[in-house]
NUTI-559631 format. One record per residue: x, y, z of N, C-alpha, C in turn; residue in one letter. Coordinates in steps of 0.001 Angstrom, whole numbers, plus 500000, padded with zeros to 6 digits. Atoms other than C-alpha are relative to their C-alpha. Layout:
! residues N
XYZXYZXYZA
...
***
This chain:
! residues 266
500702498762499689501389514814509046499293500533498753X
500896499183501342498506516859506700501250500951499588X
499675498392500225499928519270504484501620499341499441X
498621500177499913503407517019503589500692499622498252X
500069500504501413502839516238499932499612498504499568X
500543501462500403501165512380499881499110499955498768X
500721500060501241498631513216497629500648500076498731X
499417499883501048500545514904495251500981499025499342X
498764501071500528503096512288495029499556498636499721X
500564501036500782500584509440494252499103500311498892X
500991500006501614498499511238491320501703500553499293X
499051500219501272502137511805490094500557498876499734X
500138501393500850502900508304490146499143499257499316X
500874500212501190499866507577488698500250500241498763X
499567498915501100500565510046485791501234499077499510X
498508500175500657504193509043485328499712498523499572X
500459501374500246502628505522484944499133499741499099X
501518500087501121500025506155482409498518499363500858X
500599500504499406497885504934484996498457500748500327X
501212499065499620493738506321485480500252499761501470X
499800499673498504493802507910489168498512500295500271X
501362499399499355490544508522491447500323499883501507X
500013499185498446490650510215494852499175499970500877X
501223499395499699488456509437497199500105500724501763X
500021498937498579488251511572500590499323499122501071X
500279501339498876487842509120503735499361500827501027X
500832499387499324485131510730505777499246499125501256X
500610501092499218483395509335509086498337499758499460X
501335500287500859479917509720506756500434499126499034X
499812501231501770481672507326503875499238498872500431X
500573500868499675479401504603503155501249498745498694X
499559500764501122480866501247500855499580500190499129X
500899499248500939478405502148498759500782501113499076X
498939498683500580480902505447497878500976499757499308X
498885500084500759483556503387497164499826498913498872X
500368501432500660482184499934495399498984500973498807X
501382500055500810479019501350493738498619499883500257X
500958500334499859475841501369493437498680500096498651X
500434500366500796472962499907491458498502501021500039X
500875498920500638470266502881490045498864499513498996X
501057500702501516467022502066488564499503500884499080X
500169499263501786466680502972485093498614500133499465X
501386499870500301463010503999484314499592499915498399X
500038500289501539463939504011480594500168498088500247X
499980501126499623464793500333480728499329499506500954X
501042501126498989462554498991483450501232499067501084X
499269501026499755465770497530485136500887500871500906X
498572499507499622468724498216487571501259500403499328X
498756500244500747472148499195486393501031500900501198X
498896499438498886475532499593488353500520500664499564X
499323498990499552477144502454488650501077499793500934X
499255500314499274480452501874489374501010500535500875X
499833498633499060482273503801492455501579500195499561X
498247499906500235486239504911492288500424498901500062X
498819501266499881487603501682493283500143499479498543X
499329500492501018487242500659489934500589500974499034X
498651499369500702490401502448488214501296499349500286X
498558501080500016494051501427488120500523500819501328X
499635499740498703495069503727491116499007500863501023X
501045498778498978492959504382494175501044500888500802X
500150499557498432493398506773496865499219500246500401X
501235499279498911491799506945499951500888500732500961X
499289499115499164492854509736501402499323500255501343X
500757499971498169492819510082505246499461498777500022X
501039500783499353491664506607505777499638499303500676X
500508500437498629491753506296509138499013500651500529X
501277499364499675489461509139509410498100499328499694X
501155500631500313486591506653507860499918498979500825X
500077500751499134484817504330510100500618498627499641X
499960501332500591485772500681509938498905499145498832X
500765500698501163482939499364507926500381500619498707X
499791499051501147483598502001505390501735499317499125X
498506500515500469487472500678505577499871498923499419X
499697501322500207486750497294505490499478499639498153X
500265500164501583485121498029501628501148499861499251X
498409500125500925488770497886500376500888498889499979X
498898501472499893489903494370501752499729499419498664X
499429501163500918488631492219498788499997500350498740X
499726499600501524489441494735495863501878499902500826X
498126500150499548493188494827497753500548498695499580X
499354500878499397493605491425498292499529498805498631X
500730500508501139491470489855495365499870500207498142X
500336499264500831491434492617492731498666499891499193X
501247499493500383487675492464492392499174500351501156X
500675499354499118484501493574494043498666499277499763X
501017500937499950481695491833495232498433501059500502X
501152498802500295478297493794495005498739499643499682X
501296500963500854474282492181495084500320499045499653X
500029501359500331475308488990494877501006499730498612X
499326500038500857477372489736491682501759500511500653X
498739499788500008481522489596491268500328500598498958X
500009499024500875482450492490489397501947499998499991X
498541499909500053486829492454488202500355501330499462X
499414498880499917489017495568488949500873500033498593X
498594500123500952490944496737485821501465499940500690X
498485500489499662494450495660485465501095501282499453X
499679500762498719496814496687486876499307500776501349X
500343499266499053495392497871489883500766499879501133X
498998498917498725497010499867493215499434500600500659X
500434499309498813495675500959496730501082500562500069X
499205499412499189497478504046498082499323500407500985X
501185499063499358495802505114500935501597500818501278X
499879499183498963497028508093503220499370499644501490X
500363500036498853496633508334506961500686500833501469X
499703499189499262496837510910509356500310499161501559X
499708500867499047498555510297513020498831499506500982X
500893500622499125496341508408515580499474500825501101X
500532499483498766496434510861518329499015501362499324X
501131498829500617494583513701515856498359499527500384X
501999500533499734490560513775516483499626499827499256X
500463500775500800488779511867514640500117498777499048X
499011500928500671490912509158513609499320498590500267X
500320501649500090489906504982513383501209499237499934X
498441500333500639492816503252513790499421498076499093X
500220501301501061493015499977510870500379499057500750X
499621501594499871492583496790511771500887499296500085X
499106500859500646495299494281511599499843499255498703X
500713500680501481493462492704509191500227501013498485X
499839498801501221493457495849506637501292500197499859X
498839500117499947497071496344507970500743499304498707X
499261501281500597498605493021506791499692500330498317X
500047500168501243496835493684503030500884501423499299X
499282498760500398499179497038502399501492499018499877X
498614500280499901502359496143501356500973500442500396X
499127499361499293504281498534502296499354501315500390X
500716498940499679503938501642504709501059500835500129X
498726498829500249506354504760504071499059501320500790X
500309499083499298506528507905505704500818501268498986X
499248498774500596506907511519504272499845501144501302X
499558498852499063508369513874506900499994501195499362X
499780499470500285508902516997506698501261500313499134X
498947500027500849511271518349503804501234501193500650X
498855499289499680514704519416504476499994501526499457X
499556498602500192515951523234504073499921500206498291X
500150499917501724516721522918500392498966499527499095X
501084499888500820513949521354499303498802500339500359X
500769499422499605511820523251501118500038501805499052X
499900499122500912513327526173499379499582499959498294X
500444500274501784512564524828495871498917499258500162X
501539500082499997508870524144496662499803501634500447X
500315498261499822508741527920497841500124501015499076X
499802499186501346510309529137494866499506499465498587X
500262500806500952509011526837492261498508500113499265X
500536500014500917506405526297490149498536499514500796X
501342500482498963502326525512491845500277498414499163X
499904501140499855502144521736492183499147499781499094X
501099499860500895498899521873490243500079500111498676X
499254499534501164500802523250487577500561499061499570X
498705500849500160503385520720487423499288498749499687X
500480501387500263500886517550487778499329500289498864X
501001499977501593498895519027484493500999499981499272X
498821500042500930502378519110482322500685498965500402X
499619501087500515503087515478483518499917499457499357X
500589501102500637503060513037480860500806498416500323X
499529501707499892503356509336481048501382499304499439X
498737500855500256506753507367480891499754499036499633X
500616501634500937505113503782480148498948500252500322X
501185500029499570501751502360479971499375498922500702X
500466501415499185499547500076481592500725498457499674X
499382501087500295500911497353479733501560499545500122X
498597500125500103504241498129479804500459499544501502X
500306500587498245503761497755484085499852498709499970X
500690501416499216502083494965483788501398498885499364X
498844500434500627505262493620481434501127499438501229X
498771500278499327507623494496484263499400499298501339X
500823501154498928505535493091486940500552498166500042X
499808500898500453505803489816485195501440499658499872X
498665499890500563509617490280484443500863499878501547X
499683499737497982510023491016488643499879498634500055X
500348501920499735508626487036488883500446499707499946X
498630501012500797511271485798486900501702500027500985X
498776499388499418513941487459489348500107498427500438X
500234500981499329515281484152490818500150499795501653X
499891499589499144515075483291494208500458498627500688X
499274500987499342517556480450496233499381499314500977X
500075500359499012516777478037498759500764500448501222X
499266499412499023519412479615500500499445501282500837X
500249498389499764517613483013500458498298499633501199X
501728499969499065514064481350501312499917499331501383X
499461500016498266515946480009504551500217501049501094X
500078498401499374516293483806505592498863500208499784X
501189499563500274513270484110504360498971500038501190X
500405500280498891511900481867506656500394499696501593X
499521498967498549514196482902509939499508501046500331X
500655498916500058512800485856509458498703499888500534X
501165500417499661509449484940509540499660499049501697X
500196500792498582509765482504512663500768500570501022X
499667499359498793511444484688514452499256501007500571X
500908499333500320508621486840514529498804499029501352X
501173501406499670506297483802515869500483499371501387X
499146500636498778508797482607518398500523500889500861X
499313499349498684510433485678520379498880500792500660X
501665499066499044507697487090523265500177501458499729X
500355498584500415508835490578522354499096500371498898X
500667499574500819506450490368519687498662499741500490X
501377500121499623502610490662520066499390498905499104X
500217501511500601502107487952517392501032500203498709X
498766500381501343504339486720514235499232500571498306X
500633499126501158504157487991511104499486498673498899X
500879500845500800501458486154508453501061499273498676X
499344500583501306502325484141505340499883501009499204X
500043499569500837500998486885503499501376501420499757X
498547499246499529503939489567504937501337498967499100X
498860500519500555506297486588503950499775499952498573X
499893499913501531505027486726500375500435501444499595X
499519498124500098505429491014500793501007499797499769X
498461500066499635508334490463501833501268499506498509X
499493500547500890509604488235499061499811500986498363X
500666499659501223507687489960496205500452501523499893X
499386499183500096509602493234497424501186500074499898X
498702500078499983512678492041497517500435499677498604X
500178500277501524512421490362493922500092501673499060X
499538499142500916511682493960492575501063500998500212X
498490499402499315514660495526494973500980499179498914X
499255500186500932516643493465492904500026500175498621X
500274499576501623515357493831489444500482501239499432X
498929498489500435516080497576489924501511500272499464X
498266500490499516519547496929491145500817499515498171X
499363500961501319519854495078487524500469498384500059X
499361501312499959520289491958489263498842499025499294X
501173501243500661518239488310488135499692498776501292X
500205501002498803518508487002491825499679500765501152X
500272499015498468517739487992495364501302499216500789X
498733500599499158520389488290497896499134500660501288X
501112499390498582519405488889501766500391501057499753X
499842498850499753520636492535501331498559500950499222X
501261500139500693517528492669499129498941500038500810X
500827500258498058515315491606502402500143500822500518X
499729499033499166517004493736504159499321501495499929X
499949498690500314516561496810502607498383500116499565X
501393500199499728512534496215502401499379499929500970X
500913500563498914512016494774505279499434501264501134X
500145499267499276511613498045507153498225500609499602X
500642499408500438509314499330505129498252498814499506X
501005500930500292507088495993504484499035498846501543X
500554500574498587506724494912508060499842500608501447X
500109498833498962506927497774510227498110499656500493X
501377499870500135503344498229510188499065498996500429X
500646501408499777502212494338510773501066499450501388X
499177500290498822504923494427514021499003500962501248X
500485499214498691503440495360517359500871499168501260X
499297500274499322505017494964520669499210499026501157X
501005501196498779504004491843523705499441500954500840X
500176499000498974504248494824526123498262501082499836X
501329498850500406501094496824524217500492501232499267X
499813498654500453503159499564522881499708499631498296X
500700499723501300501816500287519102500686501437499410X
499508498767500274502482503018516866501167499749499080X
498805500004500635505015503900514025501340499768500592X
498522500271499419508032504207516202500103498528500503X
499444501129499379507588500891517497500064499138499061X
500220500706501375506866498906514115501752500261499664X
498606499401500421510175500858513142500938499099500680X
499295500186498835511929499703515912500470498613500065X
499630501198500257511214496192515860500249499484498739X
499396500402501025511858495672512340501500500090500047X
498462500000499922515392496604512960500518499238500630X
499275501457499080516017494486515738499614498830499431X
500211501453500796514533491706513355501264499505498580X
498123500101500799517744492583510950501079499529500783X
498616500313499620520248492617513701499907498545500735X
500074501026499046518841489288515527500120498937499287X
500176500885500988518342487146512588501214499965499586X
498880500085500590521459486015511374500017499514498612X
499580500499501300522192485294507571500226498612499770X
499891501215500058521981481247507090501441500086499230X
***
């Protein structure tokens, strides 16, 4: 729902990350153009020159961006999925490290686009912020303006230091035993008709590549399925739809769970 704190809570992970943030507002007028760039001719020089749009920084948002049409969306698949941007015939590379967050209001509001499967599948994970409980509803009422608070963040590490642990997440190890759940998981997905189709290779790399830093946290140097587990809600919800036609958060939800309790542990 608008109004729940999303924004605020990705220009403060930005921040707490040392990370440059740019915002951009997902409108049914957004062109690609808004978000990629565009090339301006220079009357001093005699020549074009690009002008390059938000996407290139280390964390986007597009806020609201189901409210932007599909073409507009589809400008974000091959900086997501690629980390560069293709523009006039030229390939232009996103600084490192780079991070889509995008927001998205519910489906039945007016004016909404709902994403692709295609756009889907390149999010890694899709979380939800509800409304806040009693108490911490009280200490946002009594507290300090948000505005306030994100200008007196400063940075905990920096770009490099990310990109360090990134690299350090890789190393987590990961069993044949585990990539046998791995892939139960995955084919069970592909094989039971309650699903509308199975989930991609690229989900099974999500999947894996979240579970790796679930453990790293943890302090461990391996993945165990409880690792899987405790991702998988949040990394495949979103890329689950039902044979029947039903769609929608609750059902993504839904069947990810029954993909925990059906799948058994090799």
């Amino acid at each position: 729902m608008p109004g729940v704190g999303k924004t605020t809570l990705a220009h403060a992970i930005a921040t707490c990350l040392g990370l440059k943030f740019q915002r951009t507002q997902f409108t049914s007028d957004l062109l690609p153009a808004d978000i990629i760039g565009v090339s301006v001719y220079n009357r001093e020089s005699s020549r074009f020159e690009f002008h390059p749009g938000p996407v290139f920084t280390n964390v986007v948002l597009a806020d609201e961006v189901n409210r932007a049409t599909p073409r507009a969306q589809s400008a974000l698949l091959e900086a997501m999925e690629e980390n560069q941007v293709t523009t006039e015939g030229e390939t232009r590379l996103l600084p490192q490290p780079f991070f889509v967050i995008a927001t998205q209001n519910p489906s039945h509001q007016i004016g909404t686009f709902p994403l692709p499967e295609s756009q889907l599948d390149r999010f890694l994970m899709r979380l939800e912020l509800g409304y806040p409980d009693a108490q911490a509803e009280r200490a946002l009422l009594n507290g300090t303006d948000r505005r306030a608070l994100l200008a007196s963040l400063k940075p905990h590490i920096g770009p490099e230091d990310l990109l360090q642990l990134q690299r350090e997440v890789q190393q987590v190890h990961v069993s044949p035993a585990l990539l046998d759940y791995l892939q139960a998981l995955l084919n069970h997905t592909r094989q039971d008709s309650a699903f509308a189709h199975g989930l991609s290779p690229r989900a099974g790399l999500a999947l894996l590549h979240g579970a790796r830093a679930w453990a790293y946290m943890d302090g461990r140097k391996s993945v165990i399925p409880e690792d899987l587990q405790a991702v998988l809600p949040a990394v495949v919800a979103h890329r689950l739809s039902a044979a029947n036609g039903d769609g929608g958060t609750a059902t993504g939800t839904r069947l990810a769970e029954q993909l925990v309790q059906q799948v058994a542990i090799p």
